[in-house]
VMD Tcl script that builds the backbone (N, CA, C; Angstrom):
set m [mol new atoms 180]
animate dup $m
set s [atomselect $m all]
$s set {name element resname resid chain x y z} {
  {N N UNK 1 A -15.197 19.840 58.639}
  {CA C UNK 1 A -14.336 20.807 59.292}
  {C C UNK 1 A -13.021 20.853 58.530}
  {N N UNK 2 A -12.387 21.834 58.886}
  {CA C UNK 2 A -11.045 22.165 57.629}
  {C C UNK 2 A -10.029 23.316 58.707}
  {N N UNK 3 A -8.983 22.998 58.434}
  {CA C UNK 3 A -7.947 23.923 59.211}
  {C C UNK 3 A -7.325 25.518 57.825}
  {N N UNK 4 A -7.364 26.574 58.184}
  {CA C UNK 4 A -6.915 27.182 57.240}
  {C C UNK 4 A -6.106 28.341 58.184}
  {N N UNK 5 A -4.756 28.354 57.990}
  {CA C UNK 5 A -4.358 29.554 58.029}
  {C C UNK 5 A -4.197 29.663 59.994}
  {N N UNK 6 A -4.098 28.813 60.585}
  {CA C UNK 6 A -3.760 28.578 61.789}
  {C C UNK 6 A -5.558 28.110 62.514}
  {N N UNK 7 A -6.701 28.607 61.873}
  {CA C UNK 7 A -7.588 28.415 62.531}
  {C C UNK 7 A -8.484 27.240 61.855}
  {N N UNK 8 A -9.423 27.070 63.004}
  {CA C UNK 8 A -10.327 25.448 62.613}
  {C C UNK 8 A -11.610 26.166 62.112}
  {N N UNK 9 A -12.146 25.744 61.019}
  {CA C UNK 9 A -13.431 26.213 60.818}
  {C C UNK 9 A -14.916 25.354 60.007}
  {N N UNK 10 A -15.755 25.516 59.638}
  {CA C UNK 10 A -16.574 24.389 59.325}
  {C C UNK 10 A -17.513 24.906 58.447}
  {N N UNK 11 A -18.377 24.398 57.696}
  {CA C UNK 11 A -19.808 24.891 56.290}
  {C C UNK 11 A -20.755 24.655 56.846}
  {N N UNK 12 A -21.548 25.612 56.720}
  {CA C UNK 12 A -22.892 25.270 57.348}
  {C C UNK 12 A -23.831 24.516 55.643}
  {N N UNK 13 A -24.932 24.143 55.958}
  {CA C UNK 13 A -25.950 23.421 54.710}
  {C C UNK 13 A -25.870 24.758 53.611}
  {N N UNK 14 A -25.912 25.900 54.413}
  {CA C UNK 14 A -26.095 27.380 53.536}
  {C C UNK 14 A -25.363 28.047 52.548}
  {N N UNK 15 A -23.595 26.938 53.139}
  {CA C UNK 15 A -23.018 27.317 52.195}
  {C C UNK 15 A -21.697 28.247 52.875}
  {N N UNK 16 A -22.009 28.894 54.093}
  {CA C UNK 16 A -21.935 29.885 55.289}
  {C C UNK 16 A -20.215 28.772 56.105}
  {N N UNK 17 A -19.216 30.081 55.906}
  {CA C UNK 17 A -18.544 29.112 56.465}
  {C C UNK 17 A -18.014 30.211 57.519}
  {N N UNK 18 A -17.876 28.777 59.110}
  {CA C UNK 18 A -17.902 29.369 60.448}
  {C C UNK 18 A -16.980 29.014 61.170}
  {N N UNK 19 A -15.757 29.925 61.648}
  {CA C UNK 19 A -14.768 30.264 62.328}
  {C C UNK 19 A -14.053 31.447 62.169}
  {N N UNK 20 A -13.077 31.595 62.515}
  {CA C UNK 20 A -11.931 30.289 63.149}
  {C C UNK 20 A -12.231 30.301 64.547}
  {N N UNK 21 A -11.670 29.451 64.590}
  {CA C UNK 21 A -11.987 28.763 65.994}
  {C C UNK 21 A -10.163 28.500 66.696}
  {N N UNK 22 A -9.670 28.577 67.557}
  {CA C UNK 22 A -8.493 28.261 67.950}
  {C C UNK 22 A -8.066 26.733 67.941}
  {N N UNK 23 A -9.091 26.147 68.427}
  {CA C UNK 23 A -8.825 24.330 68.869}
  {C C UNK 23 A -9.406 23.893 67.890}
  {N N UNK 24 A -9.162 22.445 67.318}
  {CA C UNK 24 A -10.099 22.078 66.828}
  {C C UNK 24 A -11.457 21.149 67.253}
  {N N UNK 25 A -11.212 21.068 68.692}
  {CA C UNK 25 A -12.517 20.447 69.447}
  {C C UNK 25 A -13.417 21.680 69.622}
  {N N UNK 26 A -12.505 22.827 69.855}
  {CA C UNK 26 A -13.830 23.920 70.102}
  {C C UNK 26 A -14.811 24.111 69.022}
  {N N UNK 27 A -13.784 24.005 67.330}
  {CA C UNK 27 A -15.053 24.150 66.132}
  {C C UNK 27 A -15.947 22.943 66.432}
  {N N UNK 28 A -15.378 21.793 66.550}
  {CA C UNK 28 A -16.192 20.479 66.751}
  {C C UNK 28 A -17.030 20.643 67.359}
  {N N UNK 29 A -17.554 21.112 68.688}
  {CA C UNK 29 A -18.250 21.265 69.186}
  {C C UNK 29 A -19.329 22.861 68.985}
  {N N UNK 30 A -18.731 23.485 68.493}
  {CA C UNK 30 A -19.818 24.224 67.766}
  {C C UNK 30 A -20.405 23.634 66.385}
  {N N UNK 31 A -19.957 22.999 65.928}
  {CA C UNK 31 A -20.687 22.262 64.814}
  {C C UNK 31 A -21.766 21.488 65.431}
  {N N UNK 32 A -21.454 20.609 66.312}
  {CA C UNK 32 A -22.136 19.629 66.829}
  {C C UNK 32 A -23.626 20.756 67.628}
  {N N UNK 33 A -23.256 22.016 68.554}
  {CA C UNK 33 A -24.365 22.540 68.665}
  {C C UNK 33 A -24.916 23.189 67.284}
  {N N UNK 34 A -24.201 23.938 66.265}
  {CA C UNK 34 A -25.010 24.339 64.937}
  {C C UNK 34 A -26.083 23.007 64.885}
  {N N UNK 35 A -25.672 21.767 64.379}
  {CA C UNK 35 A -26.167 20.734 63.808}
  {C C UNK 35 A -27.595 20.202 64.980}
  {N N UNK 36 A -27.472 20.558 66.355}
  {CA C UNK 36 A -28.499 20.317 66.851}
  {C C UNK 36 A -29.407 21.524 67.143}
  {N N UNK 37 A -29.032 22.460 66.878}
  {CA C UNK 37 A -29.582 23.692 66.766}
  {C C UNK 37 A -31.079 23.723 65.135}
  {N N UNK 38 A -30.343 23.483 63.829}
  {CA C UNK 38 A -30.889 23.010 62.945}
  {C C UNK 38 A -31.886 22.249 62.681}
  {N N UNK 39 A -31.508 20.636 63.770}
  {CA C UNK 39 A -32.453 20.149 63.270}
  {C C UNK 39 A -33.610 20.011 64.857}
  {N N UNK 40 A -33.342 21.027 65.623}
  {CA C UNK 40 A -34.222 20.903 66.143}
  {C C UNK 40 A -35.537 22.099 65.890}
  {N N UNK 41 A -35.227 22.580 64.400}
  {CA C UNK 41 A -36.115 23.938 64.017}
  {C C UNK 41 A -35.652 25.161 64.714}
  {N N UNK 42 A -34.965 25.325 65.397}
  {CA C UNK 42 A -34.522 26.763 66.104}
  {C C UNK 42 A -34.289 27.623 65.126}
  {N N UNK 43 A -33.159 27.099 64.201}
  {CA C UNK 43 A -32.733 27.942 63.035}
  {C C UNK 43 A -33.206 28.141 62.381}
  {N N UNK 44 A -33.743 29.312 61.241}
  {CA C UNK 44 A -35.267 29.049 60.355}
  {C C UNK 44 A -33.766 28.991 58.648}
  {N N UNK 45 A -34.216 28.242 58.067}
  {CA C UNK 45 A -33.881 27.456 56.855}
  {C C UNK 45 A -33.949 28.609 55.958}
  {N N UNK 46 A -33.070 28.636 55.240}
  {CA C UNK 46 A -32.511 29.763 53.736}
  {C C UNK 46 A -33.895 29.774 53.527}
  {N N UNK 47 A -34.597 28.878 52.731}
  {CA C UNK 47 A -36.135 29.201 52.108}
  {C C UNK 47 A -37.320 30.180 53.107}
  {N N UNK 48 A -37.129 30.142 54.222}
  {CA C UNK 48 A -38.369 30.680 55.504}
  {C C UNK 48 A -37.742 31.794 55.216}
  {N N UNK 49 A -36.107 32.595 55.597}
  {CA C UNK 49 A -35.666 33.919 55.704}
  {C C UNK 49 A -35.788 34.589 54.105}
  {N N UNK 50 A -35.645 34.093 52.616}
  {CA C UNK 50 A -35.736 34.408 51.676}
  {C C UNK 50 A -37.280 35.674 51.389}
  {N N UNK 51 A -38.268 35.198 51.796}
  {CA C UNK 51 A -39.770 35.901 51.618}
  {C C UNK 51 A -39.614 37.131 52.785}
  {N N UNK 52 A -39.394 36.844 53.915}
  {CA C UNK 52 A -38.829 37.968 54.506}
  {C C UNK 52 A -38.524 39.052 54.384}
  {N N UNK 53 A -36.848 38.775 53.641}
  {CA C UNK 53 A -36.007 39.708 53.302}
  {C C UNK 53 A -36.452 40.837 51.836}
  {N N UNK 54 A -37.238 39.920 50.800}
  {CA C UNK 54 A -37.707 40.544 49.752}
  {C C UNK 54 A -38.565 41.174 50.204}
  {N N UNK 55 A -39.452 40.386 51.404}
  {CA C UNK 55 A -40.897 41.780 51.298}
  {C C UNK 55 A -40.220 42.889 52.008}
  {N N UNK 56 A -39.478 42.696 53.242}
  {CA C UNK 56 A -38.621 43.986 53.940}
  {C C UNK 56 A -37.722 44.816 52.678}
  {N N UNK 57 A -37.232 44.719 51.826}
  {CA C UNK 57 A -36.717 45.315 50.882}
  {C C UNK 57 A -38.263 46.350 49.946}
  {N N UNK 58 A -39.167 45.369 50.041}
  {CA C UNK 58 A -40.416 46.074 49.231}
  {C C UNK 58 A -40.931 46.987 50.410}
  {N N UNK 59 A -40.711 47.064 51.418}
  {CA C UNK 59 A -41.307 47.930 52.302}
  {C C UNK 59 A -40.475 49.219 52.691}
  {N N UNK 60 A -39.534 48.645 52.828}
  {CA C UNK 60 A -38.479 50.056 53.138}
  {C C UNK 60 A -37.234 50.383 52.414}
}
mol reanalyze $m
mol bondsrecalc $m
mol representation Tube
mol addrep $m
């Protein structure tokens, strides 16, 4: 997590960075749900959305 510019914000694995956030317990705690969100498979992983997006580009 990192403060910039009055707001709190955080990196996802993707690279993807998420805020601002006002508090910095509020980013904390959205990290903490991102991070259990992740590894409980909910989120589908850069590699799963990649094949996706190319074949939807080959289709329309």
């Amino acid at each position: 997590m990192f403060q910039d510019n009055g707001g709190w914000f955080f990196k996802t694995r993707e690279g993807e960075t998420v805020g601002p956030f006002q508090e910095e317990l509020e980013a904390s705690t959205q990290l903490e749900v991102y991070i259990r969100l992740v590894n409980s498979g909910l989120l589908p992983c850069e590699e799963t959305l990649r094949p996706v997006v190319l074949e939807k580009k080959r289709v329309g």
